[in-house]
C-alpha positions in Angstrom: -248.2 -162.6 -155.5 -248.3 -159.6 -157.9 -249.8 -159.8 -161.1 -249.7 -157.5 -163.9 -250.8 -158.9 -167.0 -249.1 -161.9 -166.1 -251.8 -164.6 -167.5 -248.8 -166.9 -169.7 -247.1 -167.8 -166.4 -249.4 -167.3 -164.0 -250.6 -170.9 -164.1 -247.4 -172.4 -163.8 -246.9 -170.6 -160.5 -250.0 -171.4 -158.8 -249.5 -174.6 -159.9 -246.3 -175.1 -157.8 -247.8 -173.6 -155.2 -250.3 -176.8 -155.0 -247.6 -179.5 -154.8 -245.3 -178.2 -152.2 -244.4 -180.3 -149.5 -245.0 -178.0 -146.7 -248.9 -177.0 -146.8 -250.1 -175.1 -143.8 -250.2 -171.9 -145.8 -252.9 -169.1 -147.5 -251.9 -168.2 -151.6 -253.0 -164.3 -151.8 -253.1 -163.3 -155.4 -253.1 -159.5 -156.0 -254.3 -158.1 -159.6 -253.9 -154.7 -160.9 -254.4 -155.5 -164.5 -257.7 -154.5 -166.2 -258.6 -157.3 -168.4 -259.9 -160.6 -166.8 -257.0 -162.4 -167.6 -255.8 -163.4 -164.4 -259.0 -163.9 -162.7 -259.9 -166.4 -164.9 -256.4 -168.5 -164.3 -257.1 -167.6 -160.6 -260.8 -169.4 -160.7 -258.9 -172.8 -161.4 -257.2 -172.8 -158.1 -260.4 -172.1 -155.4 -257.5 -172.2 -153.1 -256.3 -168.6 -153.9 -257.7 -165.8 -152.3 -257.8 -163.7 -155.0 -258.1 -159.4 -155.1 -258.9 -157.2 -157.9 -257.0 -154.1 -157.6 -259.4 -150.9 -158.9 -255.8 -149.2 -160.1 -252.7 -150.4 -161.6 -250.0 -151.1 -159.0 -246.6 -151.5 -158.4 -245.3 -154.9 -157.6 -244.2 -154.0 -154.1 -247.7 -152.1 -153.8 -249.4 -155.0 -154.6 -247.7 -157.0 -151.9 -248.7 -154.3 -149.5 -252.0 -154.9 -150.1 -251.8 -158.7 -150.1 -250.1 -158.7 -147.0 -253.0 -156.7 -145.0 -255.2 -159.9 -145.7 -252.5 -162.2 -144.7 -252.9 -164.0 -141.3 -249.5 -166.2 -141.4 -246.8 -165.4 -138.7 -244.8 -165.6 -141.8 -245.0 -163.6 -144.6 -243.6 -165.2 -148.4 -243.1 -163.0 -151.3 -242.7 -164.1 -155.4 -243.8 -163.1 -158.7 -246.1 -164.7 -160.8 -243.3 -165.1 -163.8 -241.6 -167.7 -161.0 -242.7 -171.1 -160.6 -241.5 -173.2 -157.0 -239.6 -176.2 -156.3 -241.8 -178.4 -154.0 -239.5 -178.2 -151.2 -239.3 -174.0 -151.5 -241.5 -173.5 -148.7 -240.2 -176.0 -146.2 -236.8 -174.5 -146.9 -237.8 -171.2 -145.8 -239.5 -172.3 -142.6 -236.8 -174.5 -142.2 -234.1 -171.3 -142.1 -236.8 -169.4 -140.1 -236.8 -172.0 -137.5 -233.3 -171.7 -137.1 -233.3 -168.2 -136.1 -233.4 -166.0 -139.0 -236.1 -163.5 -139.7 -235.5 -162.0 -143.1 -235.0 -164.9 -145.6 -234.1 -165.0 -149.2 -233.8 -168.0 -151.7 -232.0 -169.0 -155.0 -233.6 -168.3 -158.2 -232.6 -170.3 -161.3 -233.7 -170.3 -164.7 -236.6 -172.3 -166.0 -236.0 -174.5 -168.8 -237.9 -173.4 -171.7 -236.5 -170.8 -173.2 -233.4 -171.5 -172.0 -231.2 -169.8 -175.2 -228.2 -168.0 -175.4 -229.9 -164.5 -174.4 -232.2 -165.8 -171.6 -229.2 -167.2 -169.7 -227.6 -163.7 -170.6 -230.7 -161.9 -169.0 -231.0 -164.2 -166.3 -226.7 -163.6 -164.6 -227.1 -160.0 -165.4 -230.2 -160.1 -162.7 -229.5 -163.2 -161.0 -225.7 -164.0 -160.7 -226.4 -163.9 -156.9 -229.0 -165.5 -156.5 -227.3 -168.8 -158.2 -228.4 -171.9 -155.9 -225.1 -173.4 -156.6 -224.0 -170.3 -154.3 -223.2 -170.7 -150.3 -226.4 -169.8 -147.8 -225.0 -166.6 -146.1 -225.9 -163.2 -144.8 -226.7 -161.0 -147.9 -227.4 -157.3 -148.7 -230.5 -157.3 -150.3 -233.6 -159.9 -150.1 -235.5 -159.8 -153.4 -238.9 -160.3 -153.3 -239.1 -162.9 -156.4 -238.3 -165.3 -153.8 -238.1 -163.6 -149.7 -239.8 -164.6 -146.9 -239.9 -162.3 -143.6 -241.4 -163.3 -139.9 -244.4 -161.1 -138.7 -242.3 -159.5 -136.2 -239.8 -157.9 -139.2 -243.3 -156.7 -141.3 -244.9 -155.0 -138.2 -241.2 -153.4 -136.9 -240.2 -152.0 -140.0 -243.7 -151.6 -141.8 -244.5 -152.2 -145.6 -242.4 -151.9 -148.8 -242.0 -148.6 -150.3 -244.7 -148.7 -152.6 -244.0 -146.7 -155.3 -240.4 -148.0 -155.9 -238.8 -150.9 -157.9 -236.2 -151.3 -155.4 -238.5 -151.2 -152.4 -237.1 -154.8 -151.1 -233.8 -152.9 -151.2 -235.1 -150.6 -149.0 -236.7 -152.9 -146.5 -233.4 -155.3 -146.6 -231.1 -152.3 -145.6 -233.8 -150.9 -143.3 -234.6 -154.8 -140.9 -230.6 -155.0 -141.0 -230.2 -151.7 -139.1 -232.5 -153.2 -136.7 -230.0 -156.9 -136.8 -232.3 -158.4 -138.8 -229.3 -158.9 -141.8 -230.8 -160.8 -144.5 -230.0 -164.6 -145.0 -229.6 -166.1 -148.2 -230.4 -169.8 -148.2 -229.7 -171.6 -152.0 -231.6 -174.8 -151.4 -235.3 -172.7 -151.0 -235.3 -172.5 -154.9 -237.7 -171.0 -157.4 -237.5 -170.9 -160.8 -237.8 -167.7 -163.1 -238.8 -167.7 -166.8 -237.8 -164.3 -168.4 -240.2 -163.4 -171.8 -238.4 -159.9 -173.3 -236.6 -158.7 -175.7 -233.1 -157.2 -175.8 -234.8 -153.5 -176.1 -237.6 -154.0 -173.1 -234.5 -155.8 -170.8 -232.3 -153.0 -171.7 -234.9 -150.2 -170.5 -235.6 -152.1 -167.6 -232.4 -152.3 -166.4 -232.0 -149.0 -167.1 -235.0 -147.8 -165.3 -234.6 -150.0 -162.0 -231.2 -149.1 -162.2 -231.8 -145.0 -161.8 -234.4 -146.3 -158.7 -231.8 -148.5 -156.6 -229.2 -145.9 -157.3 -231.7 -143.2 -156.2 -233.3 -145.5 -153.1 -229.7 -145.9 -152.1 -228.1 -142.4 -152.5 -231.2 -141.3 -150.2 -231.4 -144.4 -147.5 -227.5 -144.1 -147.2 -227.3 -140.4 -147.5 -224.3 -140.0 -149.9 -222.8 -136.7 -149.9 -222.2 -134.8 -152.7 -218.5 -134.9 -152.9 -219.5 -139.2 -153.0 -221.2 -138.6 -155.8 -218.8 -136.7 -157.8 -216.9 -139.5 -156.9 -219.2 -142.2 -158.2 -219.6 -140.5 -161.3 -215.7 -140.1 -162.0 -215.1 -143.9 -161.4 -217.8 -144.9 -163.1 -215.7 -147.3 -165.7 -213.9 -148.9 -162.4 -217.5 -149.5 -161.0 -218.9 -150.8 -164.4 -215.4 -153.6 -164.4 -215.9 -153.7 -160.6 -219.9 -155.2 -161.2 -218.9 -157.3 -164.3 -215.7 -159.4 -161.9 -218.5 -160.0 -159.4 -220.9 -161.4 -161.3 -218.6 -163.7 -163.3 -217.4 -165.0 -160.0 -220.5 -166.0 -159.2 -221.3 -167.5 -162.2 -218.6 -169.7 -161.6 -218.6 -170.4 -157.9 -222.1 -171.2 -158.8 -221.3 -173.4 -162.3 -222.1 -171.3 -164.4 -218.9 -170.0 -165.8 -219.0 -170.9 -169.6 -222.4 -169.3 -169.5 -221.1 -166.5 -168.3 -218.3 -166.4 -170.8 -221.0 -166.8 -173.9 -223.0 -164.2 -173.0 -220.3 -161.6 -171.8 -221.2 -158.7 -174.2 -224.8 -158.9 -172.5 -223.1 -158.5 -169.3 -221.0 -155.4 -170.0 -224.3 -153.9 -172.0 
């Protein structure tokens, strides 16, 4: 787990951690913040293996580092804004056992708040990650709720560091080597989102220009693809808009998708 200044959620995530059902595992908590914040929320849970960062880091460089002092054949990723249904981690053996090495779960929104714009925030990042969805193969494994065998970490090596859209990049690079990413709804956690409309605007924005970037370079998109991209760039923006809302209501969640459709076109 990566933690940032993340002390008003933090709690709630080690907290789930406790009462899952499956419980042969290690809880590495990574820091890079400089206050003492999340030390102090880390001291009530003497389970945690807990390590100060002298630097800030990146989410996915914080994972890095957490998973040099893991010693599980399985490696599990989240963040500490998520909190875990009790059966998360016995879901994601359970779809490891069955043969796949790169697993992603569901991520669903927590209850409080759950207003007009946090269920706007949470389909414009979320919409495919909706556990109402169908466990499939999937294009990208995000790491606020992935889990990956030892065999994928050591084969492909450790996130790109100093991106946002490093699980991108790991997805795309274990599925050149078969290891396609498999989405399984029922390993659920749950995601509490605490902006504004101006900081998820810039965020979007920001890890926006570093998937498009990660993927222009990992796909290696010709110019004249480009040009292309840019000229269709309404179709694309229509093209991103139809797929989330038929997520949203393959996965129920259609009329919140209908209330908080200016959000998704912003």
């Amino acid at each position: 787990i990566p933690a940032y200044f993340s002390d008003d959620t933090l709690a709630d995530c080690l907290l789930s951690l406790r009462h899952q059902s499956f419980r042969d595992f290690e809880v590495i908590l990574v820091n890079s913040s400089p206050d003492d914040g999340a030390r102090r929320v880390a001291q009530q849970f003497p389970e945690v293996v807990f390590e100060q960062a002298p630097r800030r880091l990146l989410p996915h460089a914080a994972r890095n580092r957490g998973a040099e002092r893991a010693r599980g054949e399985i490696l599990v990723f989240t963040d500490p804004d998520c909190r875990a249904d009790p059966d998360w981690l016995a879901r994601l053996i359970e779809a490891h056992r069955a043969g796949h090495h790169l697993v992603c779960g569901s991520i669903e929104l927590q209850d409080s708040p759950a207003d007009w714009f946090a269920r706007g925030v949470h389909l414009c990042k979320y919409s495919f990650r909706l556990s109402g969805l169908r466990a499939g193969h999937t294009w990208v494994a995000g790491t606020a709720n992935a889990s990956c065998t030892r065999q994928v970490w050591e084969s492909i090596g450790p996130f790109d560091g100093d991106r946002f859209a490093g699980d991108a990049l790991y997805s795309w690079r274990a599925a050149a080597k078969t290891w396609q990413p498999w989405f399984e709804p029922r390993a659920i956690t749950e995601h509490r989102y605490t902006g504004t409309f101006r900081s998820f605007c810039r965020e979007r924005y920001l890890r926006g220009q570093d998937f498009a970037d990660a993927r222009v370079t990992f796909e290696r998109w010709p110019r004249a693809r480009l040009g292309m991209s840019l000229i269709a760039f309404p179709v694309l923006v229509s093209v991103a808009v139809t797929k989330g809302a038929m997520e949203a209501f393959r996965a129920g969640w259609g009329r919140h998708f209908v209330r908080t459709f200016p959000l998704q076109v912003a």
